[in-house]
N, C-alpha and C positions, 0 to 999 in steps of 0.2 A: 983704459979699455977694460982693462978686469975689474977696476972699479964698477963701471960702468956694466960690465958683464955681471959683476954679483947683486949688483942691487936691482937688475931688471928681475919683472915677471916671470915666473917660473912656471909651466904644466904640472899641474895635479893631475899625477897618473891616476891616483884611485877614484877622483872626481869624473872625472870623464870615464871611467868607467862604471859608475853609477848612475851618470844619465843616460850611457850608452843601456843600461839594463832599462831605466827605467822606461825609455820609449819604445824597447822590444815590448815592455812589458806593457804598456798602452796601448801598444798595437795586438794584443794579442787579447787583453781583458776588454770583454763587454760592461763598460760603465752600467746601462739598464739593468743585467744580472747580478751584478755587484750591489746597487741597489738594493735589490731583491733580498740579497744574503743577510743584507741590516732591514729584512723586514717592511724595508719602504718600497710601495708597490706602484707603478709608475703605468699611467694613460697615456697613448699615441693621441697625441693632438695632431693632424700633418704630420709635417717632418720631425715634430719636437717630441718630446715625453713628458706629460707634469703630473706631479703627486704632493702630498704633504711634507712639508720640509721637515728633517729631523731634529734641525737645531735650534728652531725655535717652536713655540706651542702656537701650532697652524693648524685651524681649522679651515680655510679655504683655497684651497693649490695654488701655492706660490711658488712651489719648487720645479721648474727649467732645464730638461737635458739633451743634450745634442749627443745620440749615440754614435753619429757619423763622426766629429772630433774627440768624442773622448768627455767632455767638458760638462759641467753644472754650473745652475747658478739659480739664487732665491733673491727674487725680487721683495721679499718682505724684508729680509735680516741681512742680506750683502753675502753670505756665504759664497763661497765659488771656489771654482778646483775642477781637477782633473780626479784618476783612480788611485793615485795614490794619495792627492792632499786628503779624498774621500776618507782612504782609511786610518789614516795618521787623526783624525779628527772623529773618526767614528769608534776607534780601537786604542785611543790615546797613544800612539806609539810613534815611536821617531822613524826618519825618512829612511833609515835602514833595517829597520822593524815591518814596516810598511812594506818595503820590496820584500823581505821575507817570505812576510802573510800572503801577498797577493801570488809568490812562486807556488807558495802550497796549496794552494785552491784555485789557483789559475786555472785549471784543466775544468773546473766545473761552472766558470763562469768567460771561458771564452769565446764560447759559441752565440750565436741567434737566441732570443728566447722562445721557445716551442711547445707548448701544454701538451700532455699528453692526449689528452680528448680532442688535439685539433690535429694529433698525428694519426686518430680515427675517423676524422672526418665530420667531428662535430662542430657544433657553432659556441663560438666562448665571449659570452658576455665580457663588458669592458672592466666591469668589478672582478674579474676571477684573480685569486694573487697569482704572484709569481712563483709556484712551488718547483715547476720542472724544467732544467735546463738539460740541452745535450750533452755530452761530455766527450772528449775525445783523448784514447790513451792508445799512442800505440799504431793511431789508423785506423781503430776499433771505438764506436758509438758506446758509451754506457749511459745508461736513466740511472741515475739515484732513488733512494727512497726520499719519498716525502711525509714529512712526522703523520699524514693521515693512514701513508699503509704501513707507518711504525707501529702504530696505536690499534691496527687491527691485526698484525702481527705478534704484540703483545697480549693481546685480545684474548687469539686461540690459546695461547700458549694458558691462558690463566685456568680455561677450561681441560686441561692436559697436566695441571698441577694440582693431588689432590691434596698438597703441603696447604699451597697457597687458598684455595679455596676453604681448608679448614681451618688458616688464618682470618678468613671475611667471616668467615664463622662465628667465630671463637672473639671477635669485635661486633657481633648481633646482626650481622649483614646476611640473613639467612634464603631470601628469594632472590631466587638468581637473575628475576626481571630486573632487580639495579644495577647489575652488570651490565645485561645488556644495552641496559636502556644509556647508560653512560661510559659505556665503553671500557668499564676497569679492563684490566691488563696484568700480566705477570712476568714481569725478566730474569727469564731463567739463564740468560748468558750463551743464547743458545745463536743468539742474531749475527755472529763472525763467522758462523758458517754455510749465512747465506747473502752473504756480499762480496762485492769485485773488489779488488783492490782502488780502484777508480770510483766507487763508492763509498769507499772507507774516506776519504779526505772528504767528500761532503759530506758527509755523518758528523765527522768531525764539526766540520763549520755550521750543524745542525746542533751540537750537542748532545748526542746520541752516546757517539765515543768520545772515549779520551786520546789525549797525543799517545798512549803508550797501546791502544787498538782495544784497549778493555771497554766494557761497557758501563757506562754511565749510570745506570739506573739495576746493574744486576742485583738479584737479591730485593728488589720491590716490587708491591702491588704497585702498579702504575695506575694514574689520575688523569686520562688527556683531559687539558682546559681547551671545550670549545665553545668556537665563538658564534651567534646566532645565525650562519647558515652550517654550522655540526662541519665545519673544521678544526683542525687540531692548529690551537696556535703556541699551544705550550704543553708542557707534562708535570707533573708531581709524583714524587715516589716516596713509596712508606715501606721503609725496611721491615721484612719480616722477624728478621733476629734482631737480637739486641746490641748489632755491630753498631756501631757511631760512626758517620752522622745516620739518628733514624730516618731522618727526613731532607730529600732532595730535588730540585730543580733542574734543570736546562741552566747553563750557563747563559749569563747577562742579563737584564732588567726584568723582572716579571711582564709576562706579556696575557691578555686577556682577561677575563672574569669566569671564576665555575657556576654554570649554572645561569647561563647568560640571558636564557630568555625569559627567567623568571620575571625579571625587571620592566620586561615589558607587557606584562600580562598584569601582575599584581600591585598598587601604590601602595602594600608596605612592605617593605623587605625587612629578613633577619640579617644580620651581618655575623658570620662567626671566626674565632680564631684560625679554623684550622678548614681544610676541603675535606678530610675524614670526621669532624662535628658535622658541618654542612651535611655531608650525606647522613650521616647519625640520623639527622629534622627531618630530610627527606623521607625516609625508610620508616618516622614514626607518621606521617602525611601531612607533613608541612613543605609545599610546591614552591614558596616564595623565601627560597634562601639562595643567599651566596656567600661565598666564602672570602676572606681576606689572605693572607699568606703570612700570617703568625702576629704578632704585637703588634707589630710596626709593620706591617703588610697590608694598609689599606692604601693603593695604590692612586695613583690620578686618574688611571683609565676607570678602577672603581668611583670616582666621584664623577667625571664624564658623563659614565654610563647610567649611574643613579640620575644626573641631571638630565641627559636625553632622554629618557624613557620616563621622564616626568612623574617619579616617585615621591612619594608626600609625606611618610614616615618612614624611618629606618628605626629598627628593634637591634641595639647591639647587645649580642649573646657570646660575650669573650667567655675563657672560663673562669673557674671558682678559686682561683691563687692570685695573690699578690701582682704580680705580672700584668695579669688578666684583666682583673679591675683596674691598675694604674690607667693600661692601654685603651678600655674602653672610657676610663673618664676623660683622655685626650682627645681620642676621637669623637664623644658627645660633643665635647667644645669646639669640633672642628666645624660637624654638622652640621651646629646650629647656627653657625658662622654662615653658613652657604645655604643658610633660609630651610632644611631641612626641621620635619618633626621628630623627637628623638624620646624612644624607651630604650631603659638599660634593663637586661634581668642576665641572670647564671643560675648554671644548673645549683640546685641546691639537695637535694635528697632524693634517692629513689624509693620506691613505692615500699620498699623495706622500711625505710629513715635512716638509711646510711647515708653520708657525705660524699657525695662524687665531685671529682674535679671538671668534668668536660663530657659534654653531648654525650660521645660515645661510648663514658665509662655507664655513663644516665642509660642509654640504648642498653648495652651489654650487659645491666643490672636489673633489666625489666621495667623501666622508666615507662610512665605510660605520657600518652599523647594530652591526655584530660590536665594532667598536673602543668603540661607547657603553656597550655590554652590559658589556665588560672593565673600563670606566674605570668604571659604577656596583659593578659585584661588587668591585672592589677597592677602591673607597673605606672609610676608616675612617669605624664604624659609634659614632656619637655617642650615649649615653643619656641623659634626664636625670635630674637628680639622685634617689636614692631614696627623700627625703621628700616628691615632690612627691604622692605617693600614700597619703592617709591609711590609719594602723592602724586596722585595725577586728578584730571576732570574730566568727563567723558559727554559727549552729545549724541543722539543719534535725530538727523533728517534728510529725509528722503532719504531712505534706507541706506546712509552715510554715515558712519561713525566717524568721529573725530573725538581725539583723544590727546589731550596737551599737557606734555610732562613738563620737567624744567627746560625751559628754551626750545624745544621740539615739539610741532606736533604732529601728529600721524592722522592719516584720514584713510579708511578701510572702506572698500566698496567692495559688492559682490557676497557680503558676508551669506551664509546658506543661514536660512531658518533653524534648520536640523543637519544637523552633524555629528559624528563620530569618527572616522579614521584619518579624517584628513578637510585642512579647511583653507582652499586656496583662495586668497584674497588681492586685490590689486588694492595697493599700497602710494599712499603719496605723504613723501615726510617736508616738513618745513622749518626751516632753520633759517635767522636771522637773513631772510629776503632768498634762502639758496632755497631750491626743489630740487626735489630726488624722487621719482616714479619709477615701482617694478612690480613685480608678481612675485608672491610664496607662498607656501602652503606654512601657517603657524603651526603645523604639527610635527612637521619635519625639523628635526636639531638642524642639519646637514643646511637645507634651507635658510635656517635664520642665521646662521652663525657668518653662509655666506652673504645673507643681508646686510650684518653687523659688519662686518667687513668694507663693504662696498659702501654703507652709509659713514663709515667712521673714518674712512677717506678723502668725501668728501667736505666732511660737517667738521673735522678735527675733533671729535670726540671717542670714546673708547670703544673698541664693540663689542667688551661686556656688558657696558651700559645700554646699546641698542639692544642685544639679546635680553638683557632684562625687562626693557621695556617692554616686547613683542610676549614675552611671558605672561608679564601682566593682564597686555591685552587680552592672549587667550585666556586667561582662567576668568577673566568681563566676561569674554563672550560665553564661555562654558557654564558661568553663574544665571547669564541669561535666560539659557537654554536650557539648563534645568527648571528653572523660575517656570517657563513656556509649559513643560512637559509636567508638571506638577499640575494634576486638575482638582487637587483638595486645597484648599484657602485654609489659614489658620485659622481655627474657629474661637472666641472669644469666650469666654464663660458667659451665663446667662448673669444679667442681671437681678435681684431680689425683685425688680417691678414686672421682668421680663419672665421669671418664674412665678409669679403671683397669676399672671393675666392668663401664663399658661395650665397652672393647674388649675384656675377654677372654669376656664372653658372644658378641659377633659372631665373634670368633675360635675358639671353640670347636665341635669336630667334631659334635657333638650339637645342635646349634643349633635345628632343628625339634622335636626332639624336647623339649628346654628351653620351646619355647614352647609348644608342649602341656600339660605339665605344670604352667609358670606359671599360664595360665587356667584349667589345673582347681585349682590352689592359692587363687584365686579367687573360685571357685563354679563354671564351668561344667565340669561331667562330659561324657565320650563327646563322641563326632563327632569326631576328632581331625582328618582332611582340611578338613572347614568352618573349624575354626580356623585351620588354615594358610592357607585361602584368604583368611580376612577377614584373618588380621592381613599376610599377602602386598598384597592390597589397600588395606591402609593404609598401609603401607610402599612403597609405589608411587606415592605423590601427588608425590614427589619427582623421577618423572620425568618424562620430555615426554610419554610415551606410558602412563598409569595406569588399571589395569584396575579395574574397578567388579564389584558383585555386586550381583544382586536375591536376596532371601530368601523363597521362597513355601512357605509351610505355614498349619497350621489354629492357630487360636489357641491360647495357652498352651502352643507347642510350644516355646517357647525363644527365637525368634529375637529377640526385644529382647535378651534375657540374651546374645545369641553378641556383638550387635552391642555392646554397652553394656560388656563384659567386655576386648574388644579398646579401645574409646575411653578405658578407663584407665590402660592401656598406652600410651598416646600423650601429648606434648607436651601439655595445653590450648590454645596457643596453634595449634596447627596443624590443630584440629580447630571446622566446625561442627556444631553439632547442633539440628536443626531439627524440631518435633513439628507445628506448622504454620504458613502461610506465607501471604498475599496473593498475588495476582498479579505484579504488578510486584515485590516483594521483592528475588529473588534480583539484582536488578540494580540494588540499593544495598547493597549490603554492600559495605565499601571493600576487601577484596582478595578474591579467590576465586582465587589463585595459589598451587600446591601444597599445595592443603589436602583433608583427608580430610572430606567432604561428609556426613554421617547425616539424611537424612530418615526420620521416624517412620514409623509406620502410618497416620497420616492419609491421608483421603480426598485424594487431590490432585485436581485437575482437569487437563484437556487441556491449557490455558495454560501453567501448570508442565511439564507432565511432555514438552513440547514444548521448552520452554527449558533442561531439565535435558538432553535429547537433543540440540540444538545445542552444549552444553557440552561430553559428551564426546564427538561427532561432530567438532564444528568449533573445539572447544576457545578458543572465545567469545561472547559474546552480544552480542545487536547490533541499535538496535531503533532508529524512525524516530519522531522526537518533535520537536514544532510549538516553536517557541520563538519568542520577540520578539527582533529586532534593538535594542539598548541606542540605536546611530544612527538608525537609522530611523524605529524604530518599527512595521518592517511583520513580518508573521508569516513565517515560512520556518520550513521543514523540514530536519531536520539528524539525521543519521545518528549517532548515538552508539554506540560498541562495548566490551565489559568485554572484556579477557580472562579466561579461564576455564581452570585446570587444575586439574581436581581428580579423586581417587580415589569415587566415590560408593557408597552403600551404604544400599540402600532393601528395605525388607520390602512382607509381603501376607498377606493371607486368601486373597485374590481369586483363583484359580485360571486364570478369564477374562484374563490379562494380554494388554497390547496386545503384537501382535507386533513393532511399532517397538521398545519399550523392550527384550524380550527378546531383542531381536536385537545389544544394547549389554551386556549384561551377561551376567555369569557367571549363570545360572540355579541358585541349588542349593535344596533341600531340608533339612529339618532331619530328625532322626532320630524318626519318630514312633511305633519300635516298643512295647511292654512292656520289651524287656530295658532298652532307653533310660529308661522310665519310672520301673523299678526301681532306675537309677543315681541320678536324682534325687532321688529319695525317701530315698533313704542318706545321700546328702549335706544334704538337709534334715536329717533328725535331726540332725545332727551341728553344727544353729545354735546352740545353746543351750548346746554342750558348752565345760569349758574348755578344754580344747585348741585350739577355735576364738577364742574371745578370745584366748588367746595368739599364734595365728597373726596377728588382725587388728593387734597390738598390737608385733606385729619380724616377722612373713615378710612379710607380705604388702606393709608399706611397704617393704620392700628388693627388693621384686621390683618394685614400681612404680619407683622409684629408677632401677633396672639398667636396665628398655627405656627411661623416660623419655631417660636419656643416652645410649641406645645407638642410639635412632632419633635425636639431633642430632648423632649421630658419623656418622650415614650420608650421605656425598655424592653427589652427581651425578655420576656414572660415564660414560662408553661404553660400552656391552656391546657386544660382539661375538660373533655366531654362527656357528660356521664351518660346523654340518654340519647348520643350516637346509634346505642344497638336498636331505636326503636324504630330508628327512621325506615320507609321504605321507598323505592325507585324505579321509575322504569327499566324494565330489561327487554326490550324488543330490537334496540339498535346496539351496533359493538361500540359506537360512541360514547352511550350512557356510562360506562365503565370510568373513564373521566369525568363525563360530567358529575356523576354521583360524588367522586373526590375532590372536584373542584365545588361542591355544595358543601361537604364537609369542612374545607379550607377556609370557606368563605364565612361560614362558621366560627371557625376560631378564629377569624380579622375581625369581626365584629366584637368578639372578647378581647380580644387584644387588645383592640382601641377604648372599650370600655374599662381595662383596667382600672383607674381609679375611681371608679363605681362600685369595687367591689372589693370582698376581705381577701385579703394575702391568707393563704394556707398554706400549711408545710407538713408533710410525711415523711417521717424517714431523713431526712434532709437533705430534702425537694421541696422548694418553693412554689407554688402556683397560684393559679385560678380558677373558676368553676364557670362553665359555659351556665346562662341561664335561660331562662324564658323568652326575658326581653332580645336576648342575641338572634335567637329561635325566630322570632317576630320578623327583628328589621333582615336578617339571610331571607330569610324566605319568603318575604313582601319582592325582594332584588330579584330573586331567584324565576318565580312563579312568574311576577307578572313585568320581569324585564328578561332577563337572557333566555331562559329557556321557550317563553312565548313567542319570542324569533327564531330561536335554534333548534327548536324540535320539530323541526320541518325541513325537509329537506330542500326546501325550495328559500332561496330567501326572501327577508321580508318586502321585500320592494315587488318580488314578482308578485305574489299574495296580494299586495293592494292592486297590482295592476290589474291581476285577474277577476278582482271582486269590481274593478269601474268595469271590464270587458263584461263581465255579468251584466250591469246595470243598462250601459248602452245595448247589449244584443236583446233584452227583455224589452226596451222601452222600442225598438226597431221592430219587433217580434209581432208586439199588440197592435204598433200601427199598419204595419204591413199582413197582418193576421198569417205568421207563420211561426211555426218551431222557435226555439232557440238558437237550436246548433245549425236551424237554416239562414240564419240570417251571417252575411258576409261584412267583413268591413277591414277596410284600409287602414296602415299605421296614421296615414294624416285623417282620418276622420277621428282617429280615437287621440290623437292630441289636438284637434280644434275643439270637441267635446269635451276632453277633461283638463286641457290648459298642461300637460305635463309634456317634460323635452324631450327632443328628437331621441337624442342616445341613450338615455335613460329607458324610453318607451322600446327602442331596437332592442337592446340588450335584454331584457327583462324576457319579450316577445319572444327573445330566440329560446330562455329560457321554458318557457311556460310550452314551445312546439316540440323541444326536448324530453318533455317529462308528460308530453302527448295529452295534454290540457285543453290546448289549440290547435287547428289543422292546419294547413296551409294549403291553397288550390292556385290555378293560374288568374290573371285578370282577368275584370270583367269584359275590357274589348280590347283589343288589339292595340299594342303595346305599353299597356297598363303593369304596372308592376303586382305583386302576387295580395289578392286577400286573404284572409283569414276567417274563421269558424271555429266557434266552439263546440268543443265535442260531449259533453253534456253540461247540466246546469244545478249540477252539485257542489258543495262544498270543498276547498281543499282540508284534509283535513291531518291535526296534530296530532303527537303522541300522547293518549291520553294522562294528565300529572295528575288527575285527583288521588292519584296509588300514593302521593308525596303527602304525608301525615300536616293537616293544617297546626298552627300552634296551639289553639283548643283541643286538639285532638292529643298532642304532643303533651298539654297540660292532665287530659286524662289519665294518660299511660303514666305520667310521672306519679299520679295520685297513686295509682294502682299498685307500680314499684311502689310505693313508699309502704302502704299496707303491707303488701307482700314480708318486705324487709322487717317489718314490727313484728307480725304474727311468728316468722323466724326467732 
């Protein structure tokens, strides 16, 4: 019996009295806050709570808590437990180390979790962490601090310490916007006097305090590290004295990156030793740094972060000691491992030539910004290696991409033309007979990682390797898309046959008369001035000062064919052509620098045709648009400007043009007689003939050939005019004021393009040319008896012919009926069965000509007749007289005369 008595089972008093703690102690801690307290921040699904697991490297929520039992559990890695196995596993400590831990901090993680902003009534996103719980001491509620109003507590304090601020000092930190702007701080030791005791233990479990109530950080400028929505997920302290240790942390793993949102603004980051270098870069005006946490302090969440925010080079700037460069030649090796572009530099001397160790001694010594910029541009540029990039092959039909790596392939619909922030695609992957169909956006990390996941579950492959892939794809698609947006082509050098053909066309005395004949070799017949002018006008884009042309006539008279006939003649590359347009458009095209401009016939609007006026008035555009501060976050307005040089060349129906626009451009006409008609018509027959195949088939490419090279042979010249001062012009209209300028311009397009006609001159060391005679000739042949013979009249030229048939018919009606001129009445359909001209052509013109009181208008002749017409006398419309415009004979006089002049001097 006492055998038996001794050798049975015995109660462990102290065990049972351990459990008996432990499930007070379960009952009383909230698992979800606890949580919280290790930083893991946990979503209400239903009844459940899921977040990122801690113990394994989870990007997509695998982690499982039932706050109601107490319990976890990660379906990725098997973890599971209650609040104490949590902490035994989170705090490595044993099962009575655990009960401990949890009795000291119990009180701050036993309640509900409650945000502050929702105990005012606010609304709280599903992302907001878990910073604030209730606390109960006593029967008495206490809120804790949360490190965000540590960090602004510290804040003031550093503005109230003139120690401390003559320490930022005295380290070159001299505008106190960097304060602000990052929230430095000062621990004066002063923070125990404004907390509860019930406080004090979460501080503690913050890191704030110590077990003995001292403060953790006294005696430092404090550094909150925030994280891209500017909360505080960490702190740094940099001792002011020279107690030991200078430099101090938050107890347990570094958490977050300084300077977080660099990373997603800029693709290349500095990387520096310390978060006091870091700001050093900043404060000289480099935006795109972050900082590591000493040698051996480039963290995972730093390479995370570099990976998400899709950074392309990293600049590491350790410092100038032994340490420094070991650490940074490690982490180059890491970098380039993880497909990173990698510069190494350190500070090397300030602007004195003394030897500094680190950024901030560089800052505090007068280091300038220019010497950084030199020492990153000339660092060698690291790659890594080229298989870090899987092969793949890529198809795209019917707007389908398909794209097949090893054993997968992906098939992308929906892709956007044009993208930037975001590029959601519907996704089908294929693997050995399995499918897997979803949606993401390839710009989102968060996105893909959960794609990776979810395909590497089904597929048994990695989901670094699915995230790899979808990388690839995007920077396909991104290569694309720039490819798309790119409207300059690389342009080839010319050939020696391709320069031959083109300098002896520019060098030949016939030069005009050659490009007449090319466009009618072409297709366009007749108007030979119009061609000069347009292809003058496109050959002028080239300089500072390029003259434009409007086209008004009635439709089907040519003008696409004049303008479309010269755009073949031209480079591709230096030409747009625009049929229509948005508003805002012309102010994203990436150059609009010496380029010849074609807007269509489209209707344009005011918006346009206003910006296209500032173009070639102010030869920029320049427009007032709201953007976000990246820092701030606050809206400002900001002045944005294109330059803008360009040759432009716009048509019309419209007869009505505004007189802004025409007061910019060459105004001409197309030819809209019969004889005109009858050229086209000849040349029509002549489509189908062989002799034209043969032409399309060797003339016609070798005439595109000869201006193609012969307009990239033409440079940017000087012109000069010497006998400018002789010229004289009308001055009766406010219009002439341009056109006079637009004569002078037009002027030196003709020199321009004769450049190699003529001697290169140099003065002073100025290069030019000398306008001459013959320039003088073909301007003012253009000038006289093409634009200005349309456009010095206010009326245009189409009404003008109309009025001179209404002449003819009211005279030949006049004799036979033996009366007046202006008595004779007539309908618009008598004077289009008479002159064979159309319906709207003949309306519109009419309205004008009743307008400018030319024509009368009366009722019909009987009842319900629509209205005739009458001429109000039978005089002339008449121009501004040009003979005051010095003929070139005349021009030749005066030049004779100067020359005398100048000899007998």
């Amino acid at each position: 019996m006492s055998k038996s008595r001794l050798t049975a089972k015995t109660l462990k008093v102290t065990g049972l009295l351990e459990e008996l703690e432990k499930d007070n102690i379960k009952d009383r801690v909230d698992i979800v806050s606890l949580f919280q307290e290790f930083d893991v921040y946990l979503t209400q699904k239903g009844k459940s709570w899921t977040g990122l697991c801690p113990f394994h490297e989870d990007k997509n929520p695998s982690l499982s808590v039932d706050r109601e039992k107490g319990l976890y559990n990660c379906f990725g890695c098997g973890e599971a437990g209650d609040v104490v196995t949590l902490v035994e596993k989170m705090k490595h400590l044993s099962f009575k180390e655990a009960l401990s831990f949890l009795q000291k901090i119990g009180r701050a993680v036993e309640a509900p979790y409650t945000p502050r902003s929702a105990l005012k009534g606010e609304k709280i996103p599903e992302s907001t962490p878990l910073e604030v719980a209730k606390l109960r001491d006593s029967g008495k509620t206490h809120t804790p601090f949360t490190l965000n109003e540590i960090a602004e507590f510290y804040h003031k304090k550093l503005y109230e310490s003139k120690e401390a601020r003559k320490y930022l000092e005295g380290r070159g930190f001299k505008d106190p916007a960097i304060f602000t702007r990052f929230k430095l701080g000062f621990a004066d030791g002063s923070l125990l006097d404004v907390v509860s005791n019930g406080q004090r233990e979460a501080l503690k479990v913050l890191g704030i305090l110590r077990e003995k109530d001292a403060e953790h950080l006294a005696g430092c400028i404090v550094f909150p590290i925030l994280d891209e929505n500017d909360q505080v997920k960490s702190m740094y302290g940099r001792r002011t004295s020279e107690t030991e240790p200078k430099h101090l942390y938050l107890a347990g793993p570094h958490k977050g990156v300084w300077n977080r949102k660099a990373s997603k603004v800029y693709d290349e980051i500095i990387l520096t030793e310390s978060i006091i270098d870091a700001l050093s870069l900043v404060a000289m005006g480099f935006e795109n740094v972050q900082a590591c946490y000493g040698t051996n302090g480039f963290t995972s969440e730093h390479l995370q972060t570099l990976k998400d925010d899709r950074v392309k080079t990293v600049v590491t700037g350790f410092d100038a000691d032994e340490p420094g460069r070991k650490a940074a030649a490690i982490l180059k090796e890491r970098l380039l491992t993880e497909g990173f572009v990698v510069k190494v530099i350190a500070p090397a001397m300030n602007e004195g030539g003394q030897a500094v160790k680190d950024w901030n001694e560089y800052l505090a010594s007068g280091g300038k910004a220019g010497e950084v910029k030199t020492l990153i541009a000339a660092a060698a540029v690291e790659s890594p290696a080229p298989d870090t990039k899987p092969s793949f092959t890529v198809k795209k039909e019917m707007g389908v991409y398909k794209f097949a790596f090893d054993r997968i392939t992906y098939q992308l619909a929906g892709v956007k033309e044009l993208f930037v922030q975001d590029l959601r695609v519907n996704i089908k992957a294929v693997m050995d007979g399995e499918t897997f169909y979803d949606k993401l956006d390839l710009y989102s990390a968060r996105s893909r990682a959960s794609y990776g996941v979810s395909l590497s579950a089904l597929f048994g492959v990695e989901s670094k390797r699915v995230e790899r892939d979808l990388a690839v794809m995007l920077e396909h698609l991104e290569e694309e898309r720039d490819k798309a947006l790119s409207t300059r082509p690389e342009e080839k050098e010319l050939t020696p046959e391709e320069t031959r053909l083109g300098m002896e066309f520019l060098a030949s005395l016939d030069l005009f008369d050659q490009v007449v004949q090319d466009m009618e070799s072409l297709g366009y017949v007749g108007e030979d001035l119009n061609k000069k002018l347009v292809y003058l006008a496109a050959s002028s884009r080239v300089l500072d000062d390029p003259i434009s042309v409007l086209i008004l006539s009635q439709s089907a008279s040519g003008k696409s064919m004049l303008v479309d006939t010269v755009k073949r003649l031209l480079p591709p590359s230096d030409v747009i052509a625009l049929t229509s347009l948005s508003d805002q458009a012309l102010n994203y095209i990436p150059s609009l620098m010496h380029k010849f401009l074609i807007l269509g016939e489209a209707v344009h609007n005011e918006v346009i045709e206003h910006q296209i006026r500032e173009m070639l008035s102010g030869k920029e555009l320049s427009r007032l648009v709201t953007l976000k501060d990246p820092k701030t976050g606050a809206l400002e307005s900001r002045l944005v400007k294109t330059p803008a040089l360009v040759s432009c060349v716009m048509s019309t129906t419209r007869p009505n043009i505004n007189p802004e626009n025409a007061s910019r451009f060459f105004v001409i006409n197309t030819d809209e007689s019969r004889t005109q008609t009858r050229r086209i018509h000849a040349i029509q027959r002549k489509k189908y003939t062989l002799l034209r195949y043969q032409e399309k088939e060797k003339l016609i490419p070798e005439i595109i050939r000869k201006h193609h090279a012969a307009q990239r042979l033409l440079g940017k010249v000087v012109v000069v005019n010497r006998f400018a001062f002789m010229l004289d012009f009308p001055d009766m209209l406010m219009r002439t004021r341009r056109d006079h300028d637009r004569f002078i311009d037009l002027i030196a397009c003709v020199c321009f393009f004769r450049q190699f006609q003529k001697q290169r001159q140099e003065a002073e060391g100025l290069a030019y040319v000398d306008c001459d005679l013959e320039d003088y000739k073909i301007a003012y042949d253009i000038m006289i008896h093409g634009v200005l013979a349309s456009t010095m009249v206010e009326l245009p030229k189409s009404a003008v012919e109309l009025y001179e048939e209404l002449r003819l018919l009211a005279k030949e009606r006049a004799k036979k009926e033996k009366l007046e001129v202006r008595e004779v009445s007539f309908t618009q359909r008598e004077v289009r069965e008479k002159t064979g001209l159309g319906h709207s052509w003949i309306r519109e013109n009419m309205r004008k000509l009743v307008e400018y009181e030319y024509v009368g208008m009366s009722g019909g002749r009987a009842r319900g007749e629509r209205g005739s017409y009458r001429l109000k006398g039978d005089e002339e419309i008449h121009a501004v007289n040009l003979s005051m415009i010095p003929s070139p004979a005349e021009i030749q006089k005066r030049m004779q005369v100067e020359s005398e002049h100048s000899e007998q001097k």
